[in-house]
C-alpha positions, 0 to 999 in steps of 0.5 A: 175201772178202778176204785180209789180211796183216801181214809183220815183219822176219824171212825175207828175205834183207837184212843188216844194218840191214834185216835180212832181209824189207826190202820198202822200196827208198828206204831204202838197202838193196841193191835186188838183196836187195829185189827177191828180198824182193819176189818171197817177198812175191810168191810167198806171196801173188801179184802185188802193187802198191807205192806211193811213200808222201809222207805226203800223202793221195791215193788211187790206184785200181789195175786192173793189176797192170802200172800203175806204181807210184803216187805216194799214200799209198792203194790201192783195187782192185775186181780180185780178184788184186792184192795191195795193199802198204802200208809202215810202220816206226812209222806205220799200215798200214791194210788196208780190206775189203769184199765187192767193194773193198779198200784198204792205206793209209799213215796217220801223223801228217800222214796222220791230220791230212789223212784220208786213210783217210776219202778211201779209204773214200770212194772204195771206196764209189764203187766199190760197196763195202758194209759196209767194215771194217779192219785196224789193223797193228803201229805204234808205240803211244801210249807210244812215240811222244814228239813235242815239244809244238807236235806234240801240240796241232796233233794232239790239237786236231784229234783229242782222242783222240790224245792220251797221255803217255809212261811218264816223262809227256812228251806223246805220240800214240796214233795207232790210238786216234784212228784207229779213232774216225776209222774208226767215224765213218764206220761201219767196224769195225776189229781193231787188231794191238797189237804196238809197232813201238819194241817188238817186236825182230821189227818194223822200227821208225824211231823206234827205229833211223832207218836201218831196213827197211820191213814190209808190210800186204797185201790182196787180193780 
Protein backbone atom coordinates (compact mmCIF):
# COMPACT_ATOMS: atom_id res chain seq x y z
CA UNK A 1 0.00 0.00 0.00
CA UNK A 2 1.53 3.31 -1.13
CA UNK A 3 1.30 6.59 0.55
CA UNK A 4 0.71 9.97 -1.83
CA UNK A 5 0.81 13.34 -1.24
CA UNK A 6 0.36 16.84 -2.90
CA UNK A 7 2.24 20.05 -0.87
CA UNK A 8 1.19 23.71 -1.60
CA UNK A 9 2.80 26.67 -0.74
CA UNK A 10 2.07 27.39 2.91
CA UNK A 11 3.92 26.16 6.02
CA UNK A 12 7.81 26.70 5.37
CA UNK A 13 9.88 29.10 6.40
CA UNK A 14 10.98 30.92 2.83
CA UNK A 15 10.05 34.61 2.24
CA UNK A 16 9.02 36.67 0.01
CA UNK A 17 8.54 35.27 -3.51
CA UNK A 18 8.94 31.67 -2.40
CA UNK A 19 6.82 32.08 0.48
CA UNK A 20 6.96 29.67 2.54
CA UNK A 21 7.17 25.71 1.84
CA UNK A 22 9.81 26.61 -1.31
CA UNK A 23 11.18 22.42 -1.60
CA UNK A 24 13.13 23.81 -4.99
CA UNK A 25 16.96 24.83 -4.42
CA UNK A 26 17.61 25.98 -8.13
CA UNK A 27 15.15 28.77 -8.07
CA UNK A 28 17.27 31.60 -5.91
CA UNK A 29 15.92 30.90 -2.82
CA UNK A 30 17.93 30.84 0.36
CA UNK A 31 19.42 27.33 0.49
CA UNK A 32 19.56 27.42 4.39
CA UNK A 33 15.33 28.30 4.24
CA UNK A 34 15.08 25.39 1.90
CA UNK A 35 16.90 22.98 3.73
CA UNK A 36 14.77 23.34 6.81
CA UNK A 37 11.61 23.30 4.09
CA UNK A 38 13.02 19.88 3.29
CA UNK A 39 13.52 18.30 6.74
CA UNK A 40 9.07 19.71 7.41
CA UNK A 41 8.97 17.69 4.17
CA UNK A 42 11.25 15.13 5.76
CA UNK A 43 9.73 14.87 9.23
CA UNK A 44 6.08 14.41 8.10
CA UNK A 45 6.69 12.02 5.76
CA UNK A 46 10.21 10.24 5.98
CA UNK A 47 13.47 10.46 4.11
CA UNK A 48 12.91 11.40 0.94
CA UNK A 49 14.54 11.49 -2.73
CA UNK A 50 14.73 14.74 -4.99
CA UNK A 51 15.88 14.86 -8.44
CA UNK A 52 17.36 17.60 -10.67
CA UNK A 53 14.22 17.76 -13.36
CA UNK A 54 15.43 19.02 -17.29
CA UNK A 55 12.22 18.46 -19.10
CA UNK A 56 13.97 15.45 -20.57
CA UNK A 57 12.60 12.01 -20.11
CA UNK A 58 14.82 9.63 -18.22
CA UNK A 59 13.96 7.48 -15.58
CA UNK A 60 16.12 6.92 -12.41
CA UNK A 61 15.64 3.65 -10.31
CA UNK A 62 16.34 4.79 -6.52
CA UNK A 63 17.39 1.76 -3.97
CA UNK A 64 18.98 4.25 -1.32
CA UNK A 65 18.04 6.77 0.14
CA UNK A 66 21.77 8.11 0.51
CA UNK A 67 22.16 7.84 -3.70
CA UNK A 68 22.70 11.33 -4.78
CA UNK A 69 20.36 13.27 -6.36
CA UNK A 70 19.72 11.97 -10.08
CA UNK A 71 19.61 13.94 -12.87
CA UNK A 72 15.91 12.74 -14.60
CA UNK A 73 12.76 13.58 -14.68
CA UNK A 74 11.27 10.23 -13.22
CA UNK A 75 11.72 8.29 -10.06
CA UNK A 76 10.72 4.50 -9.46
CA UNK A 77 11.49 2.46 -6.21
CA UNK A 78 10.39 -0.84 -5.05
CA UNK A 79 12.04 -0.10 -1.49
CA UNK A 80 9.28 0.30 1.02
CA UNK A 81 10.36 3.79 3.05
CA UNK A 82 11.79 6.29 0.56
CA UNK A 83 9.60 8.84 -0.44
CA UNK A 84 9.76 9.94 -3.74
CA UNK A 85 9.77 13.81 -4.78
CA UNK A 86 8.66 15.50 -7.90
CA UNK A 87 8.60 19.21 -8.29
CA UNK A 88 6.34 21.52 -10.18
CA UNK A 89 5.16 25.12 -10.47
CA UNK A 90 2.56 24.57 -13.56
CA UNK A 91 3.76 21.17 -15.15
CA UNK A 92 2.34 17.70 -13.65
CA UNK A 93 3.39 15.88 -10.79
CA UNK A 94 2.66 12.56 -11.38
CA UNK A 95 2.65 10.06 -8.73
CA UNK A 96 2.35 6.10 -9.97
CA UNK A 97 1.37 3.02 -7.36
CA UNK A 98 1.21 -0.34 -7.48
CA UNK A 99 1.36 -3.10 -4.81
CA UNK A 100 5.28 -3.30 -4.99
CA UNK A 101 6.64 0.00 -7.13
CA UNK A 102 6.07 3.34 -6.99
CA UNK A 103 6.93 6.49 -9.11
CA UNK A 104 6.85 10.62 -9.00
CA UNK A 105 7.21 12.04 -12.55
CA UNK A 106 7.67 15.46 -13.79
CA UNK A 107 5.66 15.87 -17.06
CA UNK A 108 5.38 19.22 -18.81
CA UNK A 109 4.73 19.92 -22.35
CA UNK A 110 8.40 18.44 -23.52
CA UNK A 111 7.54 15.65 -20.94
CA UNK A 112 4.38 14.83 -22.73
CA UNK A 113 5.91 15.10 -25.99
CA UNK A 114 9.13 12.57 -25.24
CA UNK A 115 6.55 10.12 -22.65
CA UNK A 116 8.21 10.01 -20.09
CA UNK A 117 5.30 8.54 -17.98
CA UNK A 118 4.94 5.97 -20.39
CA UNK A 119 8.99 4.95 -19.83
CA UNK A 120 8.23 4.60 -15.95
CA UNK A 121 5.38 2.80 -16.22
CA UNK A 122 7.32 1.04 -18.06
CA UNK A 123 10.08 0.37 -16.00
CA UNK A 124 7.79 -0.14 -12.79
CA UNK A 125 6.60 -3.23 -14.82
CA UNK A 126 10.06 -4.31 -14.97
CA UNK A 127 10.38 -4.17 -11.76
CA UNK A 128 7.17 -6.38 -10.94
CA UNK A 129 4.66 -3.86 -10.86
CA UNK A 130 0.69 -5.03 -11.14
CA UNK A 131 -1.96 -3.14 -11.49
CA UNK A 132 -0.40 0.41 -11.62
CA UNK A 133 -2.69 3.30 -11.13
CA UNK A 134 -1.98 7.45 -10.76
CA UNK A 135 -2.26 10.53 -9.50
CA UNK A 136 -2.55 13.79 -11.22
CA UNK A 137 -1.27 16.70 -8.79
CA UNK A 138 -2.18 20.72 -9.14
CA UNK A 139 -0.83 22.02 -12.58
CA UNK A 140 -2.07 24.85 -14.70
CA UNK A 141 -5.33 23.90 -16.40
CA UNK A 142 -6.26 24.03 -20.09
CA UNK A 143 -7.49 27.72 -19.97
CA UNK A 144 -4.28 28.90 -18.26
CA UNK A 145 -1.93 28.04 -20.25
CA UNK A 146 -1.78 30.26 -23.41
CA UNK A 147 1.31 28.99 -25.94
CA UNK A 148 1.86 30.97 -29.09
CA UNK A 149 0.40 28.74 -32.10
CA UNK A 150 3.43 26.73 -33.53
CA UNK A 151 3.43 25.26 -29.75
CA UNK A 152 0.18 24.27 -30.05
CA UNK A 153 0.22 22.33 -33.43
CA UNK A 154 3.51 20.49 -32.62
CA UNK A 155 1.19 19.37 -29.48
CA UNK A 156 -1.87 18.79 -30.45
CA UNK A 157 -0.77 16.78 -33.67
CA UNK A 158 1.01 14.49 -31.56
CA UNK A 159 -1.71 14.59 -28.85
CA UNK A 160 -5.39 16.00 -30.09
CA UNK A 161 -6.54 15.81 -26.99
CA UNK A 162 -4.67 18.57 -25.77
CA UNK A 163 -5.97 20.60 -27.26
CA UNK A 164 -8.19 23.93 -25.83
CA UNK A 165 -8.51 27.67 -25.94
CA UNK A 166 -8.30 30.38 -23.37
CA UNK A 167 -11.42 31.98 -22.24
CA UNK A 168 -10.74 35.29 -24.71
CA UNK A 169 -10.08 31.70 -27.64
CA UNK A 170 -6.31 32.00 -28.07
CA UNK A 171 -4.97 28.21 -28.23
CA UNK A 172 -3.78 26.88 -25.38
CA UNK A 173 -2.97 22.99 -23.80
CA UNK A 174 -4.57 20.87 -21.51
CA UNK A 175 -1.80 18.84 -20.53
CA UNK A 176 -3.86 16.37 -17.81
CA UNK A 177 -6.65 16.09 -20.26
CA UNK A 178 -3.80 14.49 -22.73
CA UNK A 179 -2.39 12.84 -20.03
CA UNK A 180 -4.65 10.66 -18.61
CA UNK A 181 -5.38 9.46 -22.45
CA UNK A 182 -1.68 8.65 -22.46
CA UNK A 183 -2.02 6.78 -19.11
CA UNK A 184 -5.41 4.94 -19.83
CA UNK A 185 -3.48 3.96 -23.28
CA UNK A 186 -1.41 1.84 -21.13
CA UNK A 187 -4.25 0.53 -18.94
CA UNK A 188 -3.45 2.92 -15.77
CA UNK A 189 -6.32 4.85 -14.03
CA UNK A 190 -5.71 7.89 -12.68
CA UNK A 191 -7.72 10.71 -10.25
CA UNK A 192 -6.65 14.11 -11.28
CA UNK A 193 -6.42 16.88 -8.58
CA UNK A 194 -8.34 19.88 -10.67
CA UNK A 195 -6.66 22.66 -8.63
CA UNK A 196 -4.97 25.55 -11.21
CA UNK A 197 -1.54 26.42 -10.40
CA UNK A 198 -2.19 30.07 -12.28
CA UNK A 199 -5.31 29.93 -9.96
CA UNK A 200 -5.06 28.92 -6.47
CA UNK A 201 -3.06 31.80 -4.24
CA UNK A 202 -1.92 28.41 -2.31
CA UNK A 203 -0.01 27.00 -4.98
CA UNK A 204 3.17 28.15 -6.34
CA UNK A 205 2.67 28.98 -10.01
CA UNK A 206 5.79 30.21 -12.96
CA UNK A 207 3.39 31.19 -15.24
CA UNK A 208 1.79 33.46 -12.91
CA UNK A 209 5.06 35.08 -11.04
CA UNK A 210 8.45 33.65 -12.91
CA UNK A 211 10.26 33.94 -9.90
CA UNK A 212 8.53 31.54 -7.63
CA UNK A 213 9.18 28.37 -5.37
CA UNK A 214 8.39 24.86 -6.16
CA UNK A 215 5.65 22.16 -4.44
CA UNK A 216 5.97 18.82 -4.24
CA UNK A 217 4.02 15.44 -5.25
CA UNK A 218 5.35 12.71 -2.98
CA UNK A 219 5.00 8.90 -2.72
CA UNK A 220 6.16 6.02 -0.80
CA UNK A 221 5.77 2.30 -0.16
Amino acid sequence: MSFTFFTDRLGGYSQGDFSSLNLALHVQDDPDLVSQNRDVIASQYGATMYMNQVHGDDVSIITRIDQQSPTCDALVTATPGITLAVLTADCIPLLLSSHSVVAAVHVGRRGLVNGVAGKAVHVMRELGAGTISGKIGPSICGTCYEVDQKTFDEVVLLHPLAKSTTKVGNPSLDLAKALVADLDSLSVACTIDTRCTNEDPNLFSYRKSHRTGRQAGLIRL
